[in-house]
MARBA-3410 file (N, C-alpha, C, O; in Angstrom, 1 decimal):
242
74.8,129.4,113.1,76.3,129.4,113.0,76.7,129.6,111.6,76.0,129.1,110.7 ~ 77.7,130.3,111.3,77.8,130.9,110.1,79.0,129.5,109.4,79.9,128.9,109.9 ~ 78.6,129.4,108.2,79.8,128.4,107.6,80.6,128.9,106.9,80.4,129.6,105.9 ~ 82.0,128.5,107.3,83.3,128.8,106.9,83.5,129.0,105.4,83.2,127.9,105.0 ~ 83.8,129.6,104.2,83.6,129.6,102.6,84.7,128.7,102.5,85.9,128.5,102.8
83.5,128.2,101.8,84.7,126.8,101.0,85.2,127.0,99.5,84.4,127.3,98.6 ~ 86.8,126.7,99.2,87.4,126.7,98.1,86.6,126.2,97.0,86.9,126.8,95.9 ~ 85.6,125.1,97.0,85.3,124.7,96.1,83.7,125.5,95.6,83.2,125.3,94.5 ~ 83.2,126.1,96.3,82.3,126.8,95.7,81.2,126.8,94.6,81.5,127.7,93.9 ~ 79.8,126.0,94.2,79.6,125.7,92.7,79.7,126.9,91.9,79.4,128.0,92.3
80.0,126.7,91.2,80.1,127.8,89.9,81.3,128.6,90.3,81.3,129.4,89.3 ~ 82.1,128.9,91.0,83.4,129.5,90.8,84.4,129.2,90.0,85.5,128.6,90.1 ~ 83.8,129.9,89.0,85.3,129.5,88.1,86.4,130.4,88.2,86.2,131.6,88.4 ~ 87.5,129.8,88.1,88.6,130.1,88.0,89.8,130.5,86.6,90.7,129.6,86.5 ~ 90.0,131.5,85.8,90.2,131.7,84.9,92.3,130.5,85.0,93.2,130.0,85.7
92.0,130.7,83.9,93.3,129.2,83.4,94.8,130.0,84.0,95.8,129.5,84.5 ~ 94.4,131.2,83.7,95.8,132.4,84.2,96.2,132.0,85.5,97.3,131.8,85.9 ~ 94.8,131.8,86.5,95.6,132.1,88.1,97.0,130.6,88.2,97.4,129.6,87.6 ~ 97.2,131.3,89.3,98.2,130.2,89.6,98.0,128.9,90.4,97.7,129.0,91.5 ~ 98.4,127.8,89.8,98.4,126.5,89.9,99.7,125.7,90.4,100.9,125.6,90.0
98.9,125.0,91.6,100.3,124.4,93.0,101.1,123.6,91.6,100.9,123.2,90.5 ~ 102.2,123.5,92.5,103.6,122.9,92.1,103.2,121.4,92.6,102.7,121.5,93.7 ~ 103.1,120.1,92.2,103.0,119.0,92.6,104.1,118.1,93.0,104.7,117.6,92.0 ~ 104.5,117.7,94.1,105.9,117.1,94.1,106.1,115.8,93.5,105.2,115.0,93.4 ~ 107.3,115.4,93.1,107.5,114.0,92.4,107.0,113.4,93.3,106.7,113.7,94.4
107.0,111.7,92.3,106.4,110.8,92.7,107.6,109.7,92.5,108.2,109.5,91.5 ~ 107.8,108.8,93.8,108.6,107.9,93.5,107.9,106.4,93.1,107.7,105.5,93.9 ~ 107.8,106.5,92.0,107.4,104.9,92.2,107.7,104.4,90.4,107.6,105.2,89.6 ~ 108.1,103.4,90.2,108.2,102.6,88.6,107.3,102.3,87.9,107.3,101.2,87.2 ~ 105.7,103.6,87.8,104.9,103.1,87.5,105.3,103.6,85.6,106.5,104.0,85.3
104.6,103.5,85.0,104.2,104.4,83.3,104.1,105.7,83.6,103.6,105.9,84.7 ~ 104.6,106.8,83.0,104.3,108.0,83.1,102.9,108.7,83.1,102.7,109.9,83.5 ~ 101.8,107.5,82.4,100.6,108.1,82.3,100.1,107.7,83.6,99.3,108.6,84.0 ~ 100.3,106.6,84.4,100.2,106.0,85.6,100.5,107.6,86.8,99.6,108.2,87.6 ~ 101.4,107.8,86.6,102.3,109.0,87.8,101.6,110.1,87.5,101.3,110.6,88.5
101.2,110.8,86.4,100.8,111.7,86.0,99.3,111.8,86.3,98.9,112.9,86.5 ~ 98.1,110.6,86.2,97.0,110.4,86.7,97.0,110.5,88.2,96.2,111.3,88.7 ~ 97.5,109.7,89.0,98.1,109.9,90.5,98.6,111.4,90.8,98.0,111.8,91.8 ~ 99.3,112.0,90.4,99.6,112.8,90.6,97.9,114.5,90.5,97.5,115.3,91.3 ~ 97.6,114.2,89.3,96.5,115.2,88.9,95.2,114.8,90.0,94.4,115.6,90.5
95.3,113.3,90.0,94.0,112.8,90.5,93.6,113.3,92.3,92.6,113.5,93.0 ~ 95.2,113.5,92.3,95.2,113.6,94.1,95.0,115.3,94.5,94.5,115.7,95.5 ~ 95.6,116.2,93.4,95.3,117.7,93.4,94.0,118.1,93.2,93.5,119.1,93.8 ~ 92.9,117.0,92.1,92.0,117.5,91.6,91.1,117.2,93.5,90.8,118.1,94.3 ~ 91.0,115.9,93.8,90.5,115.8,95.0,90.8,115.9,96.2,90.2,115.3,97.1
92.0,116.6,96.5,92.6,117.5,97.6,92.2,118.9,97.8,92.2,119.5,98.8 ~ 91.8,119.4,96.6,91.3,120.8,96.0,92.5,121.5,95.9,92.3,122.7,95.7 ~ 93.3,121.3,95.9,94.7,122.0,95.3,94.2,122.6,93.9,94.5,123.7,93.5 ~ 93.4,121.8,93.2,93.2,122.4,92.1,92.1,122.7,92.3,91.2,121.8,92.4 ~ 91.6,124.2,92.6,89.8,123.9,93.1,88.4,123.5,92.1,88.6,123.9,90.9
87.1,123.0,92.3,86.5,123.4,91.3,85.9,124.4,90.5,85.5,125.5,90.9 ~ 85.8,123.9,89.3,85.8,125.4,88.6,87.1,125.7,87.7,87.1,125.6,86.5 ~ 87.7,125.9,88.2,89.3,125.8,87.1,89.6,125.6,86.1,89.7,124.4,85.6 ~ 90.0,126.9,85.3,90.2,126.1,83.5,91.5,126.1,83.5,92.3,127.0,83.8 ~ 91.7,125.1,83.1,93.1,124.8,82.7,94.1,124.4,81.5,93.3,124.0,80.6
95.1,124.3,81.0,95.7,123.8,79.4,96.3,122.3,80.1,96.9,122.1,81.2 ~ 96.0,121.6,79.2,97.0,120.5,79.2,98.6,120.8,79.5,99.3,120.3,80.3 ~ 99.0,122.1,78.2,100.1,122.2,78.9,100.5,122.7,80.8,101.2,122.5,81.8 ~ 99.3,123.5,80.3,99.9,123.6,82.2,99.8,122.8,83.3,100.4,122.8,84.3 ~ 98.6,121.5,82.8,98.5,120.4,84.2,100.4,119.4,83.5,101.1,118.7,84.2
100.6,119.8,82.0,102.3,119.1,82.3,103.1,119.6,83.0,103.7,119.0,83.9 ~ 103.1,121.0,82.7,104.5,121.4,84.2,104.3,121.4,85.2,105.2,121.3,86.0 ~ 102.5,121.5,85.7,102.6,121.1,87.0,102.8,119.8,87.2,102.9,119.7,88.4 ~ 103.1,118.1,86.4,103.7,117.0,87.4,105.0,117.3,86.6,105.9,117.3,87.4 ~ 105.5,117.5,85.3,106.7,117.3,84.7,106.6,116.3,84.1,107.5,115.5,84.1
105.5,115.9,83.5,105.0,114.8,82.5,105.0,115.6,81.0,104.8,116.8,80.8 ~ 105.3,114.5,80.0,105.1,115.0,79.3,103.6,115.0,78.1,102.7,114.2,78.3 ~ 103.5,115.8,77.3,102.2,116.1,76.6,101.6,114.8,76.2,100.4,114.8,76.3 ~ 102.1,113.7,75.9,101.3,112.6,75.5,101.1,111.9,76.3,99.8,111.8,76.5 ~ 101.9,111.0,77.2,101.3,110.4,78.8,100.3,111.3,79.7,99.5,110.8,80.5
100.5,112.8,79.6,99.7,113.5,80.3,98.2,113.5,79.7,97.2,113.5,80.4 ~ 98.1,113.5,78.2,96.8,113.0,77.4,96.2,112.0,78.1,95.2,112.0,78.8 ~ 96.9,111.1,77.7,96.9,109.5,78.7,95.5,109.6,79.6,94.4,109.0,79.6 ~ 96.5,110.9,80.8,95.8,111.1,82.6,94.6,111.4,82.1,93.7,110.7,82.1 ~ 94.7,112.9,81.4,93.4,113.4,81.2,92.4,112.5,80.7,91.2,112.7,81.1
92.6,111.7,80.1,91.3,110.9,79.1,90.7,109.9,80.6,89.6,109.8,81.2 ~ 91.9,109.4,80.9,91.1,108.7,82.2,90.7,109.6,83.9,90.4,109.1,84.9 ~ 90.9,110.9,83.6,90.2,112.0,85.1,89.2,111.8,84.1,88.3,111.2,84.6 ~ 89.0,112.1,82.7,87.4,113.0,82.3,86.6,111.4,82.2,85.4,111.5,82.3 ~ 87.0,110.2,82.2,85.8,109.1,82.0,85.7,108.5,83.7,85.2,107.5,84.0
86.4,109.6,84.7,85.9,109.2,85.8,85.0,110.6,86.7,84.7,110.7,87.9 ~ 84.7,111.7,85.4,84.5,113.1,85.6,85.0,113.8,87.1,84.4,114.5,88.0 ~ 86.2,113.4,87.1,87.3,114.8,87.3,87.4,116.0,86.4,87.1,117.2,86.4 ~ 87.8,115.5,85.8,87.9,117.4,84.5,86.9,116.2,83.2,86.7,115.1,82.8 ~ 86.4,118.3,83.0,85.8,118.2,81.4,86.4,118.4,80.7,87.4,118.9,81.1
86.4,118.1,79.2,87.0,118.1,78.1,85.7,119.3,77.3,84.5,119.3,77.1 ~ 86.8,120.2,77.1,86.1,121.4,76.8,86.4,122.2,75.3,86.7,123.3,75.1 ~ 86.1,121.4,74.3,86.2,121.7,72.4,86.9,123.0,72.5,86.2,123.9,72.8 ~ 88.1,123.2,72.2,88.4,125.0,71.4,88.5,125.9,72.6,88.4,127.1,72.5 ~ 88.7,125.3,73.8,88.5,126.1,75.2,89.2,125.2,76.5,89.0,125.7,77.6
89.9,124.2,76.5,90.6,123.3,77.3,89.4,122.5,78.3,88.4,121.9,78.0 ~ 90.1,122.7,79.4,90.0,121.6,80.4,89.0,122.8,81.3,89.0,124.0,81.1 ~ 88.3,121.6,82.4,87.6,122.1,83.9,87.7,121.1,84.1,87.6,120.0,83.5 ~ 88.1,121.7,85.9,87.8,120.5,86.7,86.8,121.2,87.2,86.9,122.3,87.6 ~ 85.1,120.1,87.2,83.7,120.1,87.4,83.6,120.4,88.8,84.4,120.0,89.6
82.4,121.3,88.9,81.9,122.1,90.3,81.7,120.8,90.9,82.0,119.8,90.4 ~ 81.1,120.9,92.2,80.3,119.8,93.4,78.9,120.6,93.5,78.6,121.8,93.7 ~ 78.0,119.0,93.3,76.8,119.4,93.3,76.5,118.3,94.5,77.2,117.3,94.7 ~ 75.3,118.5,95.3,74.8,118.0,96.3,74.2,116.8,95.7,74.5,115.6,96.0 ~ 73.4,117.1,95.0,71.8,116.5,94.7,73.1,115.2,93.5,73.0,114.0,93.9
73.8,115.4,92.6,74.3,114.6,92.1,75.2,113.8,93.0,75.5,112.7,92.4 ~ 75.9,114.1,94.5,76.4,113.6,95.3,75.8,112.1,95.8,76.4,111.0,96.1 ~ 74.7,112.6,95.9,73.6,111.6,96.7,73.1,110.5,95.6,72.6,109.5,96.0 ~ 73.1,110.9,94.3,72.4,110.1,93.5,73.6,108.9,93.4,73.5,107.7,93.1 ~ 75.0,109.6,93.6,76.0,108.8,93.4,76.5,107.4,94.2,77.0,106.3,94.0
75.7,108.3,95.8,75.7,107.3,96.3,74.7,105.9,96.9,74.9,104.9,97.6 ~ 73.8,106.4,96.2,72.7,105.1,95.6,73.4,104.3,95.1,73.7,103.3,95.7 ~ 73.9,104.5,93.9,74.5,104.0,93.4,75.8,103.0,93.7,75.7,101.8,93.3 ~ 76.9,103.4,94.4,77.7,103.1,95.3,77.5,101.9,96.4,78.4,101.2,96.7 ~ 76.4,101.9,96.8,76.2,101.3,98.3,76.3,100.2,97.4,77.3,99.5,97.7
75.6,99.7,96.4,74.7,98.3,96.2,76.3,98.0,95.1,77.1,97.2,95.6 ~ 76.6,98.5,94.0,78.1,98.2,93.7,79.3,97.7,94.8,79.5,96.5,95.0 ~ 79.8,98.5,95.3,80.9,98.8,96.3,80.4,97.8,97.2,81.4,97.4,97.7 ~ 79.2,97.0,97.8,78.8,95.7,98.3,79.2,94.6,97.9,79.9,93.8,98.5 ~ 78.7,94.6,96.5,79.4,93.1,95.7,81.1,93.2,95.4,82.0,92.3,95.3
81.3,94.6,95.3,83.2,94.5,95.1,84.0,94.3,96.6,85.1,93.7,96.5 ~ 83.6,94.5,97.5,84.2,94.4,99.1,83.9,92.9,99.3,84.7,92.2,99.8 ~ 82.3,92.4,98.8,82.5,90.4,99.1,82.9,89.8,98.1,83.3,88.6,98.2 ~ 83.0,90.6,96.8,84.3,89.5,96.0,85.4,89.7,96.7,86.2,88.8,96.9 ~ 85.7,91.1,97.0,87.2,91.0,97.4,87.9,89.7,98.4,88.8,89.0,98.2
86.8,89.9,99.6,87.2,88.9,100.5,87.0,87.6,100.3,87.5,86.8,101.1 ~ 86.2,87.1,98.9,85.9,86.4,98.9,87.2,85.1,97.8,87.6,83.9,97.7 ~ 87.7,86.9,96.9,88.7,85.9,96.1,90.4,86.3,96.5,91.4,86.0,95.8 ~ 90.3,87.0,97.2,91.8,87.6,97.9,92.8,86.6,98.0,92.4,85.5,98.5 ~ 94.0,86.7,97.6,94.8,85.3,97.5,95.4,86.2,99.0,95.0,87.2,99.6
96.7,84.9,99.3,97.2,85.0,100.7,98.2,86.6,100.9,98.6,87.3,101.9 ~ 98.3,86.8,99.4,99.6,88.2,99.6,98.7,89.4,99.9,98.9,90.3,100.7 ~ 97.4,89.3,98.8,96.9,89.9,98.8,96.0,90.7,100.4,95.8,91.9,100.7 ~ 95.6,89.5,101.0,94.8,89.7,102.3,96.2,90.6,103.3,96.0,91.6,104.0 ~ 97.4,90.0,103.3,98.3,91.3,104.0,98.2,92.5,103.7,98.3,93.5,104.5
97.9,92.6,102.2,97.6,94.1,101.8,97.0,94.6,102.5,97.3,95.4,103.4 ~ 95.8,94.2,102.0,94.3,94.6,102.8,94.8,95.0,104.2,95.0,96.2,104.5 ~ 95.0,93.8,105.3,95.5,93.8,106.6,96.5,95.2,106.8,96.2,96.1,107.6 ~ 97.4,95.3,106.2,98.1,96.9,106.1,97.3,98.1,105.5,97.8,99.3,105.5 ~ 96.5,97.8,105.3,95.8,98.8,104.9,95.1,99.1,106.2,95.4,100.0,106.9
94.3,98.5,106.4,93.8,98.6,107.6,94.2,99.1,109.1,93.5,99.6,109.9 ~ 95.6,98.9,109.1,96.4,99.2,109.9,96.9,100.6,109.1,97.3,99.6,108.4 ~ 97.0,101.2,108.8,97.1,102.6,108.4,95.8,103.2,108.4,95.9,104.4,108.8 ~ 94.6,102.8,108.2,93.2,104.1,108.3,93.5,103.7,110.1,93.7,104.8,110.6 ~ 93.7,103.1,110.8,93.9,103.1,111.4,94.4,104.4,112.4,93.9,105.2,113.2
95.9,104.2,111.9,96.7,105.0,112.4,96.3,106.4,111.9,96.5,107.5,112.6 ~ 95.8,106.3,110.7,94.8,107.9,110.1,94.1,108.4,110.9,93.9,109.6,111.1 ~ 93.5,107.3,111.8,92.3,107.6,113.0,93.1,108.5,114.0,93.1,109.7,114.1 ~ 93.9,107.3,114.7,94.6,108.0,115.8,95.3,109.9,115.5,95.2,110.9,116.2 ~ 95.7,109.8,114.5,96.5,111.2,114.3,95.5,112.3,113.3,95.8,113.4,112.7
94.2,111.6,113.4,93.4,112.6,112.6,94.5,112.9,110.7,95.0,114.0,110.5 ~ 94.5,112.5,110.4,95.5,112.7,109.2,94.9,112.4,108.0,94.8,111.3,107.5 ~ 94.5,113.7,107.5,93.7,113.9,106.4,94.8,113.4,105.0,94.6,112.6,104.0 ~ 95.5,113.9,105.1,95.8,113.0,103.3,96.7,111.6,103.8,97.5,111.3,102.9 ~ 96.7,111.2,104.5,97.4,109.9,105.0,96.2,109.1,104.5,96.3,108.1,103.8
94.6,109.6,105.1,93.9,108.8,104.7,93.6,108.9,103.3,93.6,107.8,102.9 ~ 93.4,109.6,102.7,93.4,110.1,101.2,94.1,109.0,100.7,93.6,108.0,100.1 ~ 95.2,109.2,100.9,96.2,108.1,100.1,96.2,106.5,100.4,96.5,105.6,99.6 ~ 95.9,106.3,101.2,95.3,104.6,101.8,93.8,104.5,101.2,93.4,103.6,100.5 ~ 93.3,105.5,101.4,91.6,105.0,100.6,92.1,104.8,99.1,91.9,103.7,98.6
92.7,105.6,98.4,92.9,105.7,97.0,93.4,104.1,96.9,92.7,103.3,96.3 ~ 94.5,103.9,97.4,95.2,102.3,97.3,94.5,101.2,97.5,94.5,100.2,96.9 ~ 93.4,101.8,98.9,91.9,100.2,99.4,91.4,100.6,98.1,91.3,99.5,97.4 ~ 91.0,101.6,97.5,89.7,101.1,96.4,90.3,100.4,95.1,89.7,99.6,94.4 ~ 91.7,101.1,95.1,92.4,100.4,93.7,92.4,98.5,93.8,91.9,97.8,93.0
92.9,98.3,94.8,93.0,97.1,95.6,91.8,96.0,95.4,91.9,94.9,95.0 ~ 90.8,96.7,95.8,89.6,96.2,95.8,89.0,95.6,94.2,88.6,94.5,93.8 ~ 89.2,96.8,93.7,89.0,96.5,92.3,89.7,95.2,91.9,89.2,94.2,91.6 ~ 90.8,95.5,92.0,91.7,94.4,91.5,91.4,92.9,91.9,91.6,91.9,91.2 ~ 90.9,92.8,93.2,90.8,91.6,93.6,89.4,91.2,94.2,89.2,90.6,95.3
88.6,91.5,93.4,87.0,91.5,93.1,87.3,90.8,91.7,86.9,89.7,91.6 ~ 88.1,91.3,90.7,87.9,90.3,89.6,86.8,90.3,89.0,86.4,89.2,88.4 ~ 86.4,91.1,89.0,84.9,91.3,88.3,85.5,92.9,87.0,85.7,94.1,87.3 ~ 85.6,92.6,86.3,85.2,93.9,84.7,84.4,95.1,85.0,84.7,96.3,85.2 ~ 83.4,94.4,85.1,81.9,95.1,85.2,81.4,96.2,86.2,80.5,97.0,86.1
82.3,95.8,87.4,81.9,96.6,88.9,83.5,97.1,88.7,83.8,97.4,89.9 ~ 84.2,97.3,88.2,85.3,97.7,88.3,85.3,98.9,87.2,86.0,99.9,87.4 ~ 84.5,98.7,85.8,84.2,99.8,85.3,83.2,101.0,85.9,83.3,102.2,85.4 ~ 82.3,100.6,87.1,81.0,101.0,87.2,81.7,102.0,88.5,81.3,103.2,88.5 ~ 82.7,101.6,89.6,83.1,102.2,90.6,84.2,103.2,90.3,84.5,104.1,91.0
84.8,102.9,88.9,86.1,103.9,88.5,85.7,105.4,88.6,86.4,106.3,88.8 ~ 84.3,105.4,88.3,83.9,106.6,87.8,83.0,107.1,89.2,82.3,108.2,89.3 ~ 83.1,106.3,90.3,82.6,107.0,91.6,83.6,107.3,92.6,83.3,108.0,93.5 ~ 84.8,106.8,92.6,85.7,106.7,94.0,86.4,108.2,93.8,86.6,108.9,94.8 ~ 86.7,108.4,92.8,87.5,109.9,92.8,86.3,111.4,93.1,86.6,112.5,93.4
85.2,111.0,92.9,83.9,112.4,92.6,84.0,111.8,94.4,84.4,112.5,95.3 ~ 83.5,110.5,94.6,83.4,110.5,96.4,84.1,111.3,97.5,83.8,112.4,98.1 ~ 85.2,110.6,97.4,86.5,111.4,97.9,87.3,113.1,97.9,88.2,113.6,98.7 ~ 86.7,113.5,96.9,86.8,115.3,96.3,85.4,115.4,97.5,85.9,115.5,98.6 ~ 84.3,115.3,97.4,83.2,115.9,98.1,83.5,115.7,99.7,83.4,116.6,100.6
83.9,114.3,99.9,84.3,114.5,101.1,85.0,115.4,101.7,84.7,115.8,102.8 ~ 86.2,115.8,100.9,87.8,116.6,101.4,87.1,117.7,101.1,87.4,118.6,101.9 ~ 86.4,117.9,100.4,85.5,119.7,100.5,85.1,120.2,101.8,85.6,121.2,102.5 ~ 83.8,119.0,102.2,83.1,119.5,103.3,83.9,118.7,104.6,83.5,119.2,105.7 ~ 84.7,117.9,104.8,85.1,117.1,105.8,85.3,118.0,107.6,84.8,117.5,108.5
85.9,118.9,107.6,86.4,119.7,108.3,84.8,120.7,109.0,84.7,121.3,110.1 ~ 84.0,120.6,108.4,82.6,121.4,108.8,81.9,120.2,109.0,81.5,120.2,110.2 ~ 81.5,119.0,108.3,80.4,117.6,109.0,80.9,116.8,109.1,80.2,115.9,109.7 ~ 82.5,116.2,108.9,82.6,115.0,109.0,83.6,114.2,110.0,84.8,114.4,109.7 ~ 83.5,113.6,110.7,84.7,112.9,111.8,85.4,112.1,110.9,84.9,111.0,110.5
86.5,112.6,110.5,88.0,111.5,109.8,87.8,110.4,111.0,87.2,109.4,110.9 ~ 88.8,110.9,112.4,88.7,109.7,112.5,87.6,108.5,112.6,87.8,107.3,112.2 ~ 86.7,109.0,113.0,85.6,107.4,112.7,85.3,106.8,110.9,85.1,105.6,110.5 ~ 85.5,107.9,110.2,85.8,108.0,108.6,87.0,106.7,108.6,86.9,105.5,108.2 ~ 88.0,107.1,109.0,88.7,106.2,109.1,88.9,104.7,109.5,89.6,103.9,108.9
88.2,104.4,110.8,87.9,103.7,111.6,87.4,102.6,110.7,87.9,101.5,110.5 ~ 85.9,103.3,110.0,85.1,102.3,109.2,85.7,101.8,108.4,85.4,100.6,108.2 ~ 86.6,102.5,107.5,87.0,101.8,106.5,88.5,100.9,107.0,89.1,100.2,106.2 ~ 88.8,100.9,108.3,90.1,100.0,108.7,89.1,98.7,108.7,89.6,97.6,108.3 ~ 87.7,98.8,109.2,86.6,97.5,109.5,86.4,97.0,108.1,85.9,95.8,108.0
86.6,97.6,107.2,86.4,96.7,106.2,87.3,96.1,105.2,87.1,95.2,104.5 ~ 88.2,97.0,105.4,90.0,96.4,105.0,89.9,95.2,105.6,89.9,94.2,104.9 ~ 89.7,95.1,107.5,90.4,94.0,108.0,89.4,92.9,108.0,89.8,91.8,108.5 ~ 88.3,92.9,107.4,87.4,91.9,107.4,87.7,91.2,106.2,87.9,90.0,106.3 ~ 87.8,91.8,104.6,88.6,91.5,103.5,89.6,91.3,103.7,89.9,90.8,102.7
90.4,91.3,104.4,91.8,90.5,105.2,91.4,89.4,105.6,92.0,88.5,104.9 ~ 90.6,88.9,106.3,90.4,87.8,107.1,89.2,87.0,106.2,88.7,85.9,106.6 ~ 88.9,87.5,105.1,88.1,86.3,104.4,86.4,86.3,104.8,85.7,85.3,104.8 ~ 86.0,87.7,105.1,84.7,87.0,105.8,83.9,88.3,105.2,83.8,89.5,105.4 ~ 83.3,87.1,104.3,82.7,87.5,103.0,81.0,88.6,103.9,80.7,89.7,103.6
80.4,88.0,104.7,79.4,88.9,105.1,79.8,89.9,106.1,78.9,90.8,106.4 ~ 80.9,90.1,106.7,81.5,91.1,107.7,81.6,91.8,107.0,80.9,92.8,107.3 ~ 82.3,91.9,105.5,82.9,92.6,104.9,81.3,94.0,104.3,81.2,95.2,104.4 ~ 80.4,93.1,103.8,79.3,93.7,103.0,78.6,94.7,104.6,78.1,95.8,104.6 ~ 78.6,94.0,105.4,78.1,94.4,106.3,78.9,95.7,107.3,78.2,96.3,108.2
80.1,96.0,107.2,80.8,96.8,107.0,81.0,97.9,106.6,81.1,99.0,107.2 ~ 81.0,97.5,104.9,80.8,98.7,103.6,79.3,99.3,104.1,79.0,100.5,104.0 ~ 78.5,98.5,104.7,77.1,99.2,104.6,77.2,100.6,105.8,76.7,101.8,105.7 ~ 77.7,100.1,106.7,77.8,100.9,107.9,78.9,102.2,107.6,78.7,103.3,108.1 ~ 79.9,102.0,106.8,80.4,103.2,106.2,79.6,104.0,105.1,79.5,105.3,105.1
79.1,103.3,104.1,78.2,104.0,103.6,77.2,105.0,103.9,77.0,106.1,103.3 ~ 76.2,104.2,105.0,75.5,105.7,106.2,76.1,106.3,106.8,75.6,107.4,107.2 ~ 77.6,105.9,107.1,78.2,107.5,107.6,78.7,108.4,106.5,79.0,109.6,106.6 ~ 78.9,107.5,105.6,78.6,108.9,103.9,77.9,109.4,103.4,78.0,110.4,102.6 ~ 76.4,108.5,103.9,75.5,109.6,103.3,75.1,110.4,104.2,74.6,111.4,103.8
75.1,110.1,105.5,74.6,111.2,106.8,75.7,112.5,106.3,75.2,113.6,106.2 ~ 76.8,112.3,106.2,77.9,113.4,106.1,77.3,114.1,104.9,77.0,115.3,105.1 ~ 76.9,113.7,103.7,76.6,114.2,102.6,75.0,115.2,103.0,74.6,116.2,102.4 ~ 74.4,114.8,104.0,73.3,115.2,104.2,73.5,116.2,104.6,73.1,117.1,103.9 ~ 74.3,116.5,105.9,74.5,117.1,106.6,75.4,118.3,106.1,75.9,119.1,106.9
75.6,118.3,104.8,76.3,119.3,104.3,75.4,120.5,103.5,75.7,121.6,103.3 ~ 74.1,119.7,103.3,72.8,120.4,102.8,72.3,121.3,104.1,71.7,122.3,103.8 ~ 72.4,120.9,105.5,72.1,121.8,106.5,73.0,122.9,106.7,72.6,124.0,106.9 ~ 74.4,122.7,106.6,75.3,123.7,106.2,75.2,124.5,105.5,75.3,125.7,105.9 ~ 74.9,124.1,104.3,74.4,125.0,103.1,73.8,126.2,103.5,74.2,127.4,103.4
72.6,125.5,104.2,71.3,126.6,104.6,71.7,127.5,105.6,71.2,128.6,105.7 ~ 72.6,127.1,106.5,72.7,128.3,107.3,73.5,129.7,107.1,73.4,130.6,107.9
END
């Protein structure tokens, strides 16, 4: 069976000239460097911006309408989560997708993203666990309608979330720099190996267990989502080949 060509392609670069999507405002009262990271972060792993792409600072400004120094801001935090390179005397890339670095990533991942999901549940105050609970009820509803950036934007919010109420520094430095590379690899290949909605599903199981306080459901959860991440990731190496 022949596989569909994918936008993100390794090694396609993209010269800075072509043209680059229009990003729609953002309503929310966060910092400009806040909106402008959100904003870049969700084009770079939507593939709106594909990889490979050189780009100017000025031009990732007019694409949110941020300006040059909060947009500094974004960039400094995509490149220490390697979204875009920082490229001396030559701008920006946003970095190809490699397989073999995919998989290393998510070694990595399982045994982190474990201890951050049973702190979560473990230290979640009462406002906080609604969160979660609404979260959950959205991958949810991602499930039912198949709704690829509905879930996009609910994962982005569960992992931010997570972080926050893990309360831990240390796993919160260590996962910053995996949730955005995860999520791009997924939205690459999703549509050729991967079922959103059970994608979804898993992660409503672990929202709602970190909702409900139950510190071993929760680990035990993340784990069963994590093999259906790395099977998907595998199974994109058989793609490859054909």
């Amino acid at each position: 069976m022949a596989r569909a060509a994918s936008p993100g392609a390794a090694g396609a670069k993209r010269k800075s000239s072509a043209p680059l999507p229009a990003v729609a405002p953002m309503q929310a009262k966060s910092k400009l460097n806040d909106v402008a990271y959100q904003l870049l972060e969700e084009a770079i792993v939507t593939l709106k911006i594909p990889p490979g792409t050189l780009v100017s600072e000025q031009r990732l400004s007019e694409m949110t309408g941020v300006g040059r120094t909060p947009l500094r801001e974004a960039v400094q935090r995509l490149a220490r989560e390697h979204l875009i390179v920082v490229m001396p005397q030559r701008g920006l890339q946003i970095p190809t997708i490699d397989i073999g670095r995919q998989l290393r990533l998510l070694e990595t991942r399982r045994e982190i993203e474990r201890l951050v999901c049973r702190s979560a549940a473990k230290r979640a105050t009462a406002s906080e666990r609604k969160r979660f609970q609404r979260l959950a009820d959205e991958f949810s509803a991602a499930s039912a309608k198949n709704n690829d950036v509905a879930f996009m934007r609910s994962d982005r919010e569960f992992n931010e979330l997570c972080l926050t109420v893990a309360r831990n520094e240390f796993t919160e430095s260590a996962m910053r720099a995996l949730h955005g590379l995860s999520r791009r690899f997924w939205y690459l290949h999703y549509k050729q190996a991967a079922d959103l909605p059970e994608m979804a599903r898993l992660h409503a199981a672990v929202a709602s267990a970190i909702a409900q306080g139950d510190v071993a459901g929760a680990g035990e959860a993340l784990d069963r989502l994590v093999d259906n991440v790395e099977a998907f990731a595998r199974a994109t190496v058989a793609l490859d080949r054909l």
